[in-house]
N, C-alpha and C positions, 0 to 999 in steps of 0.2 A: 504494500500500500504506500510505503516512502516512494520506493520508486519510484511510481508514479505521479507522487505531490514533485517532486525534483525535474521529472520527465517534464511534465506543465509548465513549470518555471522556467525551464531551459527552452520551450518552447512560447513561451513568452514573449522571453529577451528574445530570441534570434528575429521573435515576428517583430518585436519593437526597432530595434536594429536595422531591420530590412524597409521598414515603412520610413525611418529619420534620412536614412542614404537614398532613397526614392523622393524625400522632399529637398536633399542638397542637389539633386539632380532637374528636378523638377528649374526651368528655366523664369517661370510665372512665379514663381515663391521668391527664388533668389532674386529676381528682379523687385520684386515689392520691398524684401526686407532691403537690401541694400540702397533702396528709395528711400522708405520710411526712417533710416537710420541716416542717412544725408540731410534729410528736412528736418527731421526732430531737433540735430544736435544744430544746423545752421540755424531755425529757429529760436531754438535754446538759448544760443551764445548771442543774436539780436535784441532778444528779450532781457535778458539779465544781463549786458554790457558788460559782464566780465564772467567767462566760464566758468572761473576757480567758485563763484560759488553757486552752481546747481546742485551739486552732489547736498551739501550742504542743505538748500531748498529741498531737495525731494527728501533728505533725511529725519531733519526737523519740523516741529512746528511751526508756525510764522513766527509766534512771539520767543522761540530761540533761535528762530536763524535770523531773527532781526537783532538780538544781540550780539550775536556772532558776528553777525555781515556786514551792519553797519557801522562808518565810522564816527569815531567823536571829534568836538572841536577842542579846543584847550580849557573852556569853562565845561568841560564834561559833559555836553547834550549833543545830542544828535544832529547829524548833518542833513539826514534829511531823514521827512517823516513818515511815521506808520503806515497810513493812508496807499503813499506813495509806493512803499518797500510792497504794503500786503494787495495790492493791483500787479505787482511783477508777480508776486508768489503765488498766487491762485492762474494768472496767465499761465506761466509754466508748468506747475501742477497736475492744471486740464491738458495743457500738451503731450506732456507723458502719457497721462492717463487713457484719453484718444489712441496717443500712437502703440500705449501696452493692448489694450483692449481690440483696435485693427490687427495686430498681431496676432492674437488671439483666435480673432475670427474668419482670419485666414487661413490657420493651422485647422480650424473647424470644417470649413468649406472644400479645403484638399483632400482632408480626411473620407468626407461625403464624396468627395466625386470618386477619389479612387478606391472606393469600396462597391 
């Protein structure tokens, strides 16, 4: 009876295996992802005027990557406001989110057609 729990498993992976190497091949997949991953990060880097902090933005919340991110003046207040910072950070946010989610449903719609 192991056997056969092992045998399943092993027949699993190799199907799993065989379907991910049929979507690196797949010329419609590769063409999307490496689309979507050229607009995302070029939109990203427009958005937030400085790359170094999106990881930052998608890691945090607003109200600590606004104190992370933001710089101070010499009387210690901010350079610039909440408001401001938390309209970049919901931009970006939803950009991600859009381009996780299109990926997503892409990997769904391949999966359907080549079944």
């Amino acid at each position: 009876m192991q056997e056969n729990f092992i045998q399943g498993i092993i027949a699993i992976a190799r199907d799993l295996k065989l379907f991910f190497l049929s979507l690196l091949v797949n010329k419609l997949f590769m063409g999307f992802l490496v689309g979507i991953v050229m607009t995302v990060l070029l939109v990203g880097f427009l958005l937030s005027k400085n790359p170094r902090h999106i990881p930052m933005i998608l890691r945090y919340s607003s109200a600590e990557s606004f104190q992370r991110i933001s710089e101070r003046n010499s009387n210690g207040t901010f350079d610039k406001s909440f408001s401001q910072f938390g309209k970049i950070y919901s931009q970006i946010r939803a950009l991600f989110l859009i381009a996780f989610t299109s990926f997503c449903l892409m990997i769904v719609v391949i999966a359907f057609k080549q079944s």
